[in-house]
N, CA, C and O atoms as a DFTB+ gen file, in Angstrom:
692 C
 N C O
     1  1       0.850      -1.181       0.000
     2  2       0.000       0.000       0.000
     3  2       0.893       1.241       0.000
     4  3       1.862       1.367       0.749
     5  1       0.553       2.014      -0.766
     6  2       1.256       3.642      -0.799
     7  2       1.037       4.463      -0.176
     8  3      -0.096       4.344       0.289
     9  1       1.664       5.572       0.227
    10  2       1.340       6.514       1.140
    11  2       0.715       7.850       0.200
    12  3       1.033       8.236      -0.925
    13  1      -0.275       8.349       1.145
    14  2      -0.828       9.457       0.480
    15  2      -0.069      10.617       0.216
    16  3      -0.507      11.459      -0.568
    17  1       1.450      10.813       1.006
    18  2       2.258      11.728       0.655
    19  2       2.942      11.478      -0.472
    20  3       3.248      12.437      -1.180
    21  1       3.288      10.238      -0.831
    22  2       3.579       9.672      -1.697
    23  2       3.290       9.964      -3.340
    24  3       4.099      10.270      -4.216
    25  1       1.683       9.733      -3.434
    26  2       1.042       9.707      -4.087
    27  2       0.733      11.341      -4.505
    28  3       0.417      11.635      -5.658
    29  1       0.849      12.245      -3.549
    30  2       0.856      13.730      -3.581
    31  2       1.523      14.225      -4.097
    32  3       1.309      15.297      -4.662
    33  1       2.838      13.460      -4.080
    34  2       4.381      13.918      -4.240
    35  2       3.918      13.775      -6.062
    36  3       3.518      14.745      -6.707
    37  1       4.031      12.807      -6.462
    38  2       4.289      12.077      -7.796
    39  2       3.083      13.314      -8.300
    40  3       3.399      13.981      -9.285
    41  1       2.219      13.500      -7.874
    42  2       0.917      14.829      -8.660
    43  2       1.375      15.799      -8.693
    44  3       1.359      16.452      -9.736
    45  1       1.919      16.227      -7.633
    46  2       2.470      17.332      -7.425
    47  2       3.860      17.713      -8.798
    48  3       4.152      18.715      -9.451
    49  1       4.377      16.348      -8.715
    50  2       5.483      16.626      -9.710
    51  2       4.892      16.194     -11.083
    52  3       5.550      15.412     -11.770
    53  1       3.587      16.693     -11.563
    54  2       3.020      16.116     -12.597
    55  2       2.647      14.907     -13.513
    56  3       2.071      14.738     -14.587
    57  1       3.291      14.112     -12.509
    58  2       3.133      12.335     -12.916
    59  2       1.867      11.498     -12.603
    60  3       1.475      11.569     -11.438
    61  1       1.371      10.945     -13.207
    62  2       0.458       9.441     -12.680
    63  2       1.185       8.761     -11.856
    64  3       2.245       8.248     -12.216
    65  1       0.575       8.638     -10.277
    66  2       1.401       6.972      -9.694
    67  2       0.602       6.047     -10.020
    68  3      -0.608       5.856     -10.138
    69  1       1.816       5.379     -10.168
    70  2       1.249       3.449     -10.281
    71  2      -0.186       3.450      -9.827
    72  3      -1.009       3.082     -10.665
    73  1      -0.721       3.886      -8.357
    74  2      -1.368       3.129      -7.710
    75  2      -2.995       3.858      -8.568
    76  3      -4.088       3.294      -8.515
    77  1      -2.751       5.056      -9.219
    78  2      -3.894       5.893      -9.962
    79  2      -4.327       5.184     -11.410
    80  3      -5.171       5.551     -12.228
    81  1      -3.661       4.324     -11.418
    82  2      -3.180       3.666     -12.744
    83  2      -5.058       3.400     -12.941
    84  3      -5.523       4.010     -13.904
    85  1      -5.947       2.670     -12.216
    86  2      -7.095       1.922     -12.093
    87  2      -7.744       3.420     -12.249
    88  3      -8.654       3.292     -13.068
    89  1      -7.675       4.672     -11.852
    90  2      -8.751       6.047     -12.348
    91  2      -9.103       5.714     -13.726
    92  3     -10.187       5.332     -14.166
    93  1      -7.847       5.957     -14.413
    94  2      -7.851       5.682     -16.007
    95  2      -7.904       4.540     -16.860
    96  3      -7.793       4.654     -18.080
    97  1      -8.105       3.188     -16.150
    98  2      -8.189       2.131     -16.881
    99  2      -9.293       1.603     -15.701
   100  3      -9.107       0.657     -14.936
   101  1     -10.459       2.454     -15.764
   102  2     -11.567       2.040     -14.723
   103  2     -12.957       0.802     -15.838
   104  3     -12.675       0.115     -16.820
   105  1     -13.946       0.912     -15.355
   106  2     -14.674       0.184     -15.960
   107  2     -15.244       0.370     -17.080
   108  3     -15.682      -0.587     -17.718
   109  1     -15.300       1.100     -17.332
   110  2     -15.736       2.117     -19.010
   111  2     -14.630       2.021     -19.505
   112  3     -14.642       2.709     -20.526
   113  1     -13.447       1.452     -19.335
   114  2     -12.132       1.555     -20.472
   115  2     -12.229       0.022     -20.688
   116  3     -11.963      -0.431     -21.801
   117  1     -12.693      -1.006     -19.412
   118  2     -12.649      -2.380     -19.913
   119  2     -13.812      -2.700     -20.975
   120  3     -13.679      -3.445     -21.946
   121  1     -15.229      -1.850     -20.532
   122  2     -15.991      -2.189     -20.921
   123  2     -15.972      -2.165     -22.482
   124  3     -16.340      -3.098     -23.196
   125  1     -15.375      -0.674     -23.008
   126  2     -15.234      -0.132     -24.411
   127  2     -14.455      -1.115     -24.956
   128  3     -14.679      -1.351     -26.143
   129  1     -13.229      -2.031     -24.178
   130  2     -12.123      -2.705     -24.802
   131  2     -13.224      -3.886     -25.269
   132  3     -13.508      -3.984     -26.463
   133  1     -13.785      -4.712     -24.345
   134  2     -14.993      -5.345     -24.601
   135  2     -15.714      -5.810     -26.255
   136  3     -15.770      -6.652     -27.152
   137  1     -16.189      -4.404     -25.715
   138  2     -17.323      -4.016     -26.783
   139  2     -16.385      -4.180     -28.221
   140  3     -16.609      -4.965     -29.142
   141  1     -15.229      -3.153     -28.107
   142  2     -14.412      -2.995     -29.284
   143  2     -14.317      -4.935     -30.039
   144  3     -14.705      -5.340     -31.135
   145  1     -13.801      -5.532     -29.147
   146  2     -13.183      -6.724     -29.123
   147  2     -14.759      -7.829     -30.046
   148  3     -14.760      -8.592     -31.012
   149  1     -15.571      -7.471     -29.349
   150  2     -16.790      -8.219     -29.815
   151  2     -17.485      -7.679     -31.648
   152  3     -17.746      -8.411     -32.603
   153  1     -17.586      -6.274     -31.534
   154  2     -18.318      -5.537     -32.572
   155  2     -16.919      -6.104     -33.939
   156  3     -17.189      -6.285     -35.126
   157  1     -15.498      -6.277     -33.315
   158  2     -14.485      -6.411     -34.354
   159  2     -14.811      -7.886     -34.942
   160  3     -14.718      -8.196     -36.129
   161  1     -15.247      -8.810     -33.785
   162  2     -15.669      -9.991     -34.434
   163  2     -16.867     -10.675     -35.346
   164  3     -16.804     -11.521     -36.238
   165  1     -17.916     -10.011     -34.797
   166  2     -19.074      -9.996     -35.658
   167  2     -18.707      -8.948     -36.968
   168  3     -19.403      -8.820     -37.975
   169  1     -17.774      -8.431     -36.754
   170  2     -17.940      -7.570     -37.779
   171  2     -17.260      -8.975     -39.212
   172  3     -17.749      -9.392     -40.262
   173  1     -16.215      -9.208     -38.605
   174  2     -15.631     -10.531     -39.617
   175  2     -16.398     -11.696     -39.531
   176  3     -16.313     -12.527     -40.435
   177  1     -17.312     -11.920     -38.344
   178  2     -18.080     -13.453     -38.737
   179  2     -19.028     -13.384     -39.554
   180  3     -19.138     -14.350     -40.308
   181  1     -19.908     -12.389     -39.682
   182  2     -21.197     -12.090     -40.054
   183  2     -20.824     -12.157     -41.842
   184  3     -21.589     -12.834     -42.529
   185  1     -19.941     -11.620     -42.358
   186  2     -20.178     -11.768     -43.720
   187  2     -19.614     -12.674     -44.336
   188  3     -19.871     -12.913     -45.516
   189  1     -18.300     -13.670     -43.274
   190  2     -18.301     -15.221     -43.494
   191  2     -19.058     -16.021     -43.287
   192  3     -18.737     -17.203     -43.162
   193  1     -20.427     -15.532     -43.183
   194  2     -21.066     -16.690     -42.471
   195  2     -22.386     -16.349     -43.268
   196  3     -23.461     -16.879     -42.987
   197  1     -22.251     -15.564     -44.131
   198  2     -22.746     -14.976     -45.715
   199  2     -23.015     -16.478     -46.813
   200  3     -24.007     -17.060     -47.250
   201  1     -21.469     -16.659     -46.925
   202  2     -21.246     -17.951     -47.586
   203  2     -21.568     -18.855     -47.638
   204  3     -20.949     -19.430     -46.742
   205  1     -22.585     -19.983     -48.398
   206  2     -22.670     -21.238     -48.279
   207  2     -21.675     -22.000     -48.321
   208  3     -21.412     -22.195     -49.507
   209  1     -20.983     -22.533     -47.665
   210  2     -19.909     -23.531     -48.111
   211  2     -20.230     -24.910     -48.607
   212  3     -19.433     -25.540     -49.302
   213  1     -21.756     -25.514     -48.137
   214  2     -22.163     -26.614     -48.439
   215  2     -21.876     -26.706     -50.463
   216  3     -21.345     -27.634     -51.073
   217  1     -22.254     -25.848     -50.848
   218  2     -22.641     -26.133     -51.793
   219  2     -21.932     -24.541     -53.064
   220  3     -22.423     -23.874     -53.973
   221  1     -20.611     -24.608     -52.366
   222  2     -19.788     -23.451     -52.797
   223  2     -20.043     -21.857     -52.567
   224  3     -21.234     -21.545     -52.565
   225  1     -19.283     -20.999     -52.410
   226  2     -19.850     -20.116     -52.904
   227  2     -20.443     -19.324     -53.740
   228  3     -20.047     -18.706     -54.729
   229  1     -21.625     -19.439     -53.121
   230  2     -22.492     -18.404     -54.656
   231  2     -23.082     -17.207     -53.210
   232  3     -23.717     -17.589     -52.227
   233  1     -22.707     -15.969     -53.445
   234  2     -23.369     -14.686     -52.841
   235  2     -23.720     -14.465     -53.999
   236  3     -23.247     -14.862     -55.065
   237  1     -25.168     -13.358     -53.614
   238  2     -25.739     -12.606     -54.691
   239  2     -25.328     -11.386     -53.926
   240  3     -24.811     -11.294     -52.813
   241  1     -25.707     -10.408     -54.854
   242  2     -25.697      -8.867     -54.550
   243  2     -26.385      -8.787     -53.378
   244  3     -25.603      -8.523     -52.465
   245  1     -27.695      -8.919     -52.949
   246  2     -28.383      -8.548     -51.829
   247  2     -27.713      -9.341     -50.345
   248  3     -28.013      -8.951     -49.216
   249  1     -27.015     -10.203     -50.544
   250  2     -26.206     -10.974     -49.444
   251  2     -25.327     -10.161     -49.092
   252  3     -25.531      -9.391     -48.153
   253  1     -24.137     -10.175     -49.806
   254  2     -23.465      -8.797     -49.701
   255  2     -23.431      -7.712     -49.453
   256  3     -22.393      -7.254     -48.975
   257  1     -24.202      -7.143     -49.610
   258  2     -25.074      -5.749     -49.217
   259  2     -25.630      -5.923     -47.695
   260  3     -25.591      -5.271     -46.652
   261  1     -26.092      -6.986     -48.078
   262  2     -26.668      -7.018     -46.339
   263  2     -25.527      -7.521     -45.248
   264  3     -25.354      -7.123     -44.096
   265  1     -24.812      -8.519     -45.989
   266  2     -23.320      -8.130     -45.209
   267  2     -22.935      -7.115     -44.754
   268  3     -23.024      -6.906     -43.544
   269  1     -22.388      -6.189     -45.634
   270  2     -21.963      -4.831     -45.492
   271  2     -22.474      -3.809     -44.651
   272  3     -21.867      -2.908     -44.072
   273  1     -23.788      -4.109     -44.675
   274  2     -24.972      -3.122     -43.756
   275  2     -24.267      -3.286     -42.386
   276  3     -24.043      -2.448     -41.512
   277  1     -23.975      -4.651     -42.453
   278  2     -23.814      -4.553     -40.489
   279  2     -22.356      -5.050     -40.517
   280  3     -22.039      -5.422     -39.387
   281  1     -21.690      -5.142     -41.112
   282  2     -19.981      -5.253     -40.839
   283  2     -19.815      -3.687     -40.828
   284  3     -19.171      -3.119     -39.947
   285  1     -20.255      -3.219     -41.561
   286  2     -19.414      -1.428     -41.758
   287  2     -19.585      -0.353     -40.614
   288  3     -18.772       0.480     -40.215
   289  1     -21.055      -0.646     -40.144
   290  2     -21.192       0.244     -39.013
   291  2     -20.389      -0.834     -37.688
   292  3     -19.454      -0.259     -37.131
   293  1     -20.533      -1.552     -37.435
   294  2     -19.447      -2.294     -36.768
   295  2     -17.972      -2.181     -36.506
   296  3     -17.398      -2.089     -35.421
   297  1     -17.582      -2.200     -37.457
   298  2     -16.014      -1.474     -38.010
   299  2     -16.085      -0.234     -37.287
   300  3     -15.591       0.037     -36.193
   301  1     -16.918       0.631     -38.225
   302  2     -16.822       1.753     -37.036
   303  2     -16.604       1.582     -35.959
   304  3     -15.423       1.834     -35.718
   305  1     -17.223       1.224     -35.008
   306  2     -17.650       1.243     -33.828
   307  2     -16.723       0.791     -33.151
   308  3     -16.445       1.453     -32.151
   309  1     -15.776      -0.669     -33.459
   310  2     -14.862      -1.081     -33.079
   311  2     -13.775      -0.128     -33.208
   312  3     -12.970      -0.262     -32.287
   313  1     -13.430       0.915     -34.147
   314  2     -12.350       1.520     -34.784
   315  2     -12.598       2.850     -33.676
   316  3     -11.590       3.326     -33.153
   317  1     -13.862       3.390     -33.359
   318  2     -13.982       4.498     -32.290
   319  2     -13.636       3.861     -31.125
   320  3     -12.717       4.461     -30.569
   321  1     -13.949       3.031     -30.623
   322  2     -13.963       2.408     -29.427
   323  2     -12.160       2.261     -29.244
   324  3     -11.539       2.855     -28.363
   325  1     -11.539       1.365     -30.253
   326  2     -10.338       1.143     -30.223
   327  2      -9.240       2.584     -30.153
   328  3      -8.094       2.325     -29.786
   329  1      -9.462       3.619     -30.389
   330  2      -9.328       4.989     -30.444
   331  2      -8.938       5.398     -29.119
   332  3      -7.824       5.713     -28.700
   333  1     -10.348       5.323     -28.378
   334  2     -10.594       5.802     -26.935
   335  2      -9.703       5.020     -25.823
   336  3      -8.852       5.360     -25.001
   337  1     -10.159       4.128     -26.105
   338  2      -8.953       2.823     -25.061
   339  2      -7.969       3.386     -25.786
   340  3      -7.535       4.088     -24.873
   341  1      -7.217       3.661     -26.765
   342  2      -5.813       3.903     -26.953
   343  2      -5.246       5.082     -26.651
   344  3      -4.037       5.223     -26.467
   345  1      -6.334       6.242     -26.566
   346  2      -5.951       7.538     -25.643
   347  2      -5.273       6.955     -23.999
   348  3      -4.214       7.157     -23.406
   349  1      -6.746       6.009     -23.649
   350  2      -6.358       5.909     -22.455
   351  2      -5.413       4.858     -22.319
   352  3      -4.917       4.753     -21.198
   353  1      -5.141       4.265     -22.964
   354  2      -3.940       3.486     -22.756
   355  2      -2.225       4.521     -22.543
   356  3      -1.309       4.498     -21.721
   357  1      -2.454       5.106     -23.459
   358  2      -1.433       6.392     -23.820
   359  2      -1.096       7.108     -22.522
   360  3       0.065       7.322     -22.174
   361  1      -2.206       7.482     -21.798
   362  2      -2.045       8.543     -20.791
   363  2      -1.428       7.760     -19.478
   364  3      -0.841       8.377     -18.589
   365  1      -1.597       6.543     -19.459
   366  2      -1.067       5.529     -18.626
   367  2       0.393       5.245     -18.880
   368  3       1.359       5.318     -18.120
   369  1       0.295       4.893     -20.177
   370  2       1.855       5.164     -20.732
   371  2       3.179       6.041     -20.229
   372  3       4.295       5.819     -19.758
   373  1       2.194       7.400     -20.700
   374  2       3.023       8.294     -20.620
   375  2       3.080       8.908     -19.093
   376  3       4.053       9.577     -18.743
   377  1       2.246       8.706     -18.420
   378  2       2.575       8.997     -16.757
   379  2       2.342      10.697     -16.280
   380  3       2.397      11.169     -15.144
   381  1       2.072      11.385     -17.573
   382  2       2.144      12.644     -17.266
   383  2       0.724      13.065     -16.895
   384  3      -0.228      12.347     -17.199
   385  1       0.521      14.554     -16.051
   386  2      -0.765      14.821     -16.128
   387  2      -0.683      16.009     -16.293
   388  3       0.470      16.390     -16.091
   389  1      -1.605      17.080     -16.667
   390  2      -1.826      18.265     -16.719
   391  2      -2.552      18.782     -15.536
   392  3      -3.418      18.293     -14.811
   393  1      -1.795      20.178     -15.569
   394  2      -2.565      21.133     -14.095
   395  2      -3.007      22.094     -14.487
   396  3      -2.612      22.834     -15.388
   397  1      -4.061      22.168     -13.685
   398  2      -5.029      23.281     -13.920
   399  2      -5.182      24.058     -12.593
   400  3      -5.956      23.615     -11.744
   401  1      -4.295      25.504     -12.311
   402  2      -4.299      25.829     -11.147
   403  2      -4.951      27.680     -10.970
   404  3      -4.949      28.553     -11.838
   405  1      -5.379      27.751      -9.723
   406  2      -6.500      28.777     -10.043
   407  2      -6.919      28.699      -9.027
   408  3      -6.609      27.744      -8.315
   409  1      -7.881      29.798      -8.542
   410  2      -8.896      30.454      -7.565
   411  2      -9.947      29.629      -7.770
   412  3     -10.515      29.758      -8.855
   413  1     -10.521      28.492      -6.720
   414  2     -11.536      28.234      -7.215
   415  2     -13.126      28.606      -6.310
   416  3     -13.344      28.415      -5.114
   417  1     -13.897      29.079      -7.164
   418  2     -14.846      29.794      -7.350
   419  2     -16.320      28.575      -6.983
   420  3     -16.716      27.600      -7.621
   421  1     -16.744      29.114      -5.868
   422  2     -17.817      28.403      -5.385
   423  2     -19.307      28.871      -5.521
   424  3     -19.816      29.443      -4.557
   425  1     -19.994      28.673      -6.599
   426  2     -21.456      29.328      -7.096
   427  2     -22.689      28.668      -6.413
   428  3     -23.784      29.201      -6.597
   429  1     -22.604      27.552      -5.639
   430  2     -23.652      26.689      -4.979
   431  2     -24.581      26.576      -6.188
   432  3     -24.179      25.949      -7.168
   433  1     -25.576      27.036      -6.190
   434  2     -27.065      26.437      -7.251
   435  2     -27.072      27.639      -8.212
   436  3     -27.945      27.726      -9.076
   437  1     -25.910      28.760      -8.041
   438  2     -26.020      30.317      -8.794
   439  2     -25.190      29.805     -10.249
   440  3     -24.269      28.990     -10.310
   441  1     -25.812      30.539     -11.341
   442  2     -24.221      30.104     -12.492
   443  2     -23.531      31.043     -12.523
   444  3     -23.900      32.123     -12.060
   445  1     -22.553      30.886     -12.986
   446  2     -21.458      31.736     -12.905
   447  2     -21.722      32.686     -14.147
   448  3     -22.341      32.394     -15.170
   449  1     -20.953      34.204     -13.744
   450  2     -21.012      34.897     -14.789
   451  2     -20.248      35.281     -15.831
   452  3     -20.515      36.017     -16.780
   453  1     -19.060      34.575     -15.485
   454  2     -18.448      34.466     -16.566
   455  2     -17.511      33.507     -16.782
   456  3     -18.396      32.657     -16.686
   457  1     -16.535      32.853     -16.987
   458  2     -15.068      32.048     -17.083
   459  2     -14.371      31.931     -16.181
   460  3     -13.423      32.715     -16.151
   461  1     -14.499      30.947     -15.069
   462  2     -13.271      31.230     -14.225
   463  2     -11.989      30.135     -14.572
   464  3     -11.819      29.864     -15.761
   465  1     -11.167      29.559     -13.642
   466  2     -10.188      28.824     -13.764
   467  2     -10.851      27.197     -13.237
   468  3     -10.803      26.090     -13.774
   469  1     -11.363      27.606     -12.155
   470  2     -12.235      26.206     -11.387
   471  2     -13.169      26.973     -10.722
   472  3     -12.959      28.010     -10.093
   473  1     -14.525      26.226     -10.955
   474  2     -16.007      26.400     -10.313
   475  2     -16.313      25.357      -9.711
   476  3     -15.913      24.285     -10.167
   477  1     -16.959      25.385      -8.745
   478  2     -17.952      24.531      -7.887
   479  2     -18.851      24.888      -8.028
   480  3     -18.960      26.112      -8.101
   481  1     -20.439      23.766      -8.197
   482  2     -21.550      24.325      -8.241
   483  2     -22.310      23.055      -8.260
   484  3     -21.921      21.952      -8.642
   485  1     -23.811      23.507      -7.635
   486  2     -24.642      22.625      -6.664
   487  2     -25.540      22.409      -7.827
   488  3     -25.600      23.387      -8.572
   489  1     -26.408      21.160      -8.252
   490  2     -27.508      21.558      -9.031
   491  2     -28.283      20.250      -8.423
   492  3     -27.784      19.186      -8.059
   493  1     -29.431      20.588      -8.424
   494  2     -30.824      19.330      -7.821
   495  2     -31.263      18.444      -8.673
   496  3     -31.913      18.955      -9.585
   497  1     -31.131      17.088      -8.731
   498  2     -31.455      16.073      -9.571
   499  2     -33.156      16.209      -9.598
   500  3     -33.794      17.074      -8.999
   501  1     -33.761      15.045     -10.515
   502  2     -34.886      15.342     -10.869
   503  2     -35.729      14.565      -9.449
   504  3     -36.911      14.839      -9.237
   505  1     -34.914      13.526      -8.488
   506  2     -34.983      13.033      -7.126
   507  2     -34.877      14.277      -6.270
   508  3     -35.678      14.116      -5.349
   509  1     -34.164      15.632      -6.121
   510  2     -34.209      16.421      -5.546
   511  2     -33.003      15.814      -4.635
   512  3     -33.200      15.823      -3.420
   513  1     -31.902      15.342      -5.065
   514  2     -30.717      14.945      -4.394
   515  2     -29.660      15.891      -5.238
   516  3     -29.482      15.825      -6.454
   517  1     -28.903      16.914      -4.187
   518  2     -28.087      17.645      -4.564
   519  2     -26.854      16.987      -5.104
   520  3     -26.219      16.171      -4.437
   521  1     -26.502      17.370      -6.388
   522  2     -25.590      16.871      -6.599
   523  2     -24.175      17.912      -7.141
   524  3     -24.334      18.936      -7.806
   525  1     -23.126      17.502      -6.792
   526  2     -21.805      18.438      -7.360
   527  2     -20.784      18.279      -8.186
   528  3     -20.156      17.228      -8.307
   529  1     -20.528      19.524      -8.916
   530  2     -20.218      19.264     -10.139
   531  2     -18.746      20.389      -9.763
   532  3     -18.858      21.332      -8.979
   533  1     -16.977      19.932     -10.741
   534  2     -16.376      20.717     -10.638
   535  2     -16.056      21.080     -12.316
   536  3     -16.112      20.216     -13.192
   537  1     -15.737      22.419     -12.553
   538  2     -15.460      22.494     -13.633
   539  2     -14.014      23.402     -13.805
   540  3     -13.640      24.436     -13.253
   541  1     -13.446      22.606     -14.734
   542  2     -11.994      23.275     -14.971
   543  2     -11.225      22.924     -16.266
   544  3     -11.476      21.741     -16.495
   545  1     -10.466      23.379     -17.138
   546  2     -10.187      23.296     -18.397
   547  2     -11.330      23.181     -19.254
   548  3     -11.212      22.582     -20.322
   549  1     -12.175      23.570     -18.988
   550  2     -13.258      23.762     -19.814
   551  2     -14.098      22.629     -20.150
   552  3     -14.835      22.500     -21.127
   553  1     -13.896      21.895     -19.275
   554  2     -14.637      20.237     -18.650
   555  2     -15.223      19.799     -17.430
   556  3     -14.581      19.225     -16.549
   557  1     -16.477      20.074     -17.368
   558  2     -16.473      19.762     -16.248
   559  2     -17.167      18.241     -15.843
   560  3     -17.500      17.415     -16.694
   561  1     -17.310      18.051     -14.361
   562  2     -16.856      16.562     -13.994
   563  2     -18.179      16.338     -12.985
   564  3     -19.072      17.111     -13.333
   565  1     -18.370      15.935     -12.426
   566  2     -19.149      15.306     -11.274
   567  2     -18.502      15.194     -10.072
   568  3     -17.403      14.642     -10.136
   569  1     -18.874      15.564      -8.986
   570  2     -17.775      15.011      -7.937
   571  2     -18.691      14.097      -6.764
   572  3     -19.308      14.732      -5.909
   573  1     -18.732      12.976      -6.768
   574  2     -19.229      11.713      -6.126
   575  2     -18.576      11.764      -4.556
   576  3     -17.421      12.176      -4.444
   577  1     -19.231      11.396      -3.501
   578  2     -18.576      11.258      -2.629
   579  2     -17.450      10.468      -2.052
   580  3     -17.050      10.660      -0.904
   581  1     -16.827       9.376      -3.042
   582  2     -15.177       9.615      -2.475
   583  2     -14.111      10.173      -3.456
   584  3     -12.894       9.988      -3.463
   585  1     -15.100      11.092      -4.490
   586  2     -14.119      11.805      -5.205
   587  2     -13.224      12.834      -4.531
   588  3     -13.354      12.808      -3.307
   589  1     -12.010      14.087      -5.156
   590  2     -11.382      14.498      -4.511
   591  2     -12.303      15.909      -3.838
   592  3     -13.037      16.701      -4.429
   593  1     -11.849      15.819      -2.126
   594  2     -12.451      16.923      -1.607
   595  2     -11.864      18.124      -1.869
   596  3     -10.731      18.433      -1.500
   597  1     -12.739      18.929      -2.608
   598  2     -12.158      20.724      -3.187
   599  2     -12.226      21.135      -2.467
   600  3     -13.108      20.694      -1.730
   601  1     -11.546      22.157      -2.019
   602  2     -11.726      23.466      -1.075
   603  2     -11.816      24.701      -1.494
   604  3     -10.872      25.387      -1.886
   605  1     -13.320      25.126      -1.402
   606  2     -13.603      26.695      -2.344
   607  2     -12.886      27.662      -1.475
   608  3     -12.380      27.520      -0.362
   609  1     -12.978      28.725      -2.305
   610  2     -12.255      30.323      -2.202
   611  2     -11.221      29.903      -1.172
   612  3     -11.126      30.044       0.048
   613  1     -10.294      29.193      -2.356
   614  2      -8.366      29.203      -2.083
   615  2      -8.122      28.906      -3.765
   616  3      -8.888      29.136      -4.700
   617  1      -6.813      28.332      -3.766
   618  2      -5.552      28.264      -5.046
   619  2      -6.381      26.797      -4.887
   620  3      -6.737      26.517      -3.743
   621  1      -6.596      26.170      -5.603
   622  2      -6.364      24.379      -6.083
   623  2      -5.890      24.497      -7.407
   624  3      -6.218      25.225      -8.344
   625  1      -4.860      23.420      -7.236
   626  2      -4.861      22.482      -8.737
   627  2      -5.204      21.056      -9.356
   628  3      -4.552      20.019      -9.236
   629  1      -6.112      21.220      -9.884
   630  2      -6.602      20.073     -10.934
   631  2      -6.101      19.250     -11.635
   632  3      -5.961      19.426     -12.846
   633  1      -5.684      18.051     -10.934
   634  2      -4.924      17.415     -12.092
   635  2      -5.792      15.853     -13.516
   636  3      -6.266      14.720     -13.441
   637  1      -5.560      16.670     -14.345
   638  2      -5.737      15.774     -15.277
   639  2      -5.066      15.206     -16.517
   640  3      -4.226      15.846     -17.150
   641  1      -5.425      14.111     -16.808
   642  2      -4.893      12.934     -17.496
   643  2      -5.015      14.266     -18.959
   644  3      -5.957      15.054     -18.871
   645  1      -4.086      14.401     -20.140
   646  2      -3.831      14.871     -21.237
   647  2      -4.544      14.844     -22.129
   648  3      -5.092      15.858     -22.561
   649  1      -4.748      13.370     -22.741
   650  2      -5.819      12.913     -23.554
   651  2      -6.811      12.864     -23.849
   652  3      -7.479      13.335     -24.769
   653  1      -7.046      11.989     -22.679
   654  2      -8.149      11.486     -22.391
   655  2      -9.451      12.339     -21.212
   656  3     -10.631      12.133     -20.926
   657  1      -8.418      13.314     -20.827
   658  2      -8.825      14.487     -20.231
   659  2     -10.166      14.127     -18.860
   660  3     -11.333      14.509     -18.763
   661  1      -9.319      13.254     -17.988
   662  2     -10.013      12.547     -16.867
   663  2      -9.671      13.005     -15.606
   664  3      -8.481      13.263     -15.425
   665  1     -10.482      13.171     -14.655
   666  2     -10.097      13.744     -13.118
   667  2      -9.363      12.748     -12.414
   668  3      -9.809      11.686     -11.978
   669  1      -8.191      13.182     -12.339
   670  2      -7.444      12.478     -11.478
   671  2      -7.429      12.721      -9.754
   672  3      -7.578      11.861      -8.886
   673  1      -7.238      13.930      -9.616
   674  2      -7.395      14.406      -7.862
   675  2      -7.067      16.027      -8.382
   676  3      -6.614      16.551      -9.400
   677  1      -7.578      16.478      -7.049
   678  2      -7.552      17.932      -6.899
   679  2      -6.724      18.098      -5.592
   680  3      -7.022      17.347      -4.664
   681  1      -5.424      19.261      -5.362
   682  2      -4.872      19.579      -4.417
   683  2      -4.457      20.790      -4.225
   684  3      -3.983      21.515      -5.100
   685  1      -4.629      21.096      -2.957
   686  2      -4.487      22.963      -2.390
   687  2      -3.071      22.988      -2.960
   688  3      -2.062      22.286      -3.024
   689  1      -3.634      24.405      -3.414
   690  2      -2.157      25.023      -4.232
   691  2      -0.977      25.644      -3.520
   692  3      -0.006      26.040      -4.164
């Protein structure tokens, strides 16, 4: 297990630690790898499986076509998907993160009036459960309760992944 100074240290000096490694390769990066992995296969079974082999191949035009219908958007899909996992593979790679440092600006349920560096702000689900949101590089995020605790009206910096442009932790500046 790592120490949280540790782990401060390595942010602080603009790096991913090891142990953050799971932020960016969380369940939406397995899931997309998944998906990618499956949509790539149907995409190649489906129009081998076009073919009669019993009795040679003979495709007509409309076989083919209807092949194509669902291999191509498939392809896609695998080819976006494979994209995204490879950002985030990248940002893992490369270990670096970007900071975003600034006054951050606490609006509760008010919007802001203009651009700041980092905002906090409260908004009521359609349950009427408050929920909080941080925004910074011009992205903003959700903040869940064991996400990182902000501290309004001071310096924080924001650190995020390059690419893939993911909340890693937030720390007083």
């Amino acid at each position: 297990m790592t120490g949280q100074a540790e782990v401060e240290l390595a942010n602080r000096q603009g790096r991913l630690h090891p142990s953050q490694r799971g932020k960016v390769l969380d369940g939406s990066f397995w899931l997309a790898a998944v998906v990618a992995v499956a949509a790539l296969v149907v995409a190649v079974v489906v129009p081998l499986s076009t073919i009669d082999t019993r009795f040679g191949a003979r495709l007509t035009g409309a076989t083919v076509a209807a092949a194509l219908a669902t291999a191509v958007p498939l392809l896609l899909l695998a080819a976006w998907l494979a994209f995204v996992c490879g950002r985030r593979l990248a940002d893992v790679r490369d270990g670096r993160l970007v900071a975003i440092t600034g006054w951050t600006h606490d609006f509760g349920r008010q919007r802001p009036d203009r651009e700041y560096p980092i905002v906090l702000s409260t908004r009521l689900s359609k349950g009427l459960n408050e929920h909080h949101y941080l925004t910074a590089g011009g992205k903003e995020f959700q903040l869940y309760g064991t996400g990182p605790r902000v501290q309004p009206d001071r310096n924080n910096t924001v650190l995020l992944t390059p690419r893939s442009r993911l909340l890693i932790t937030v720390l007083p500046a």
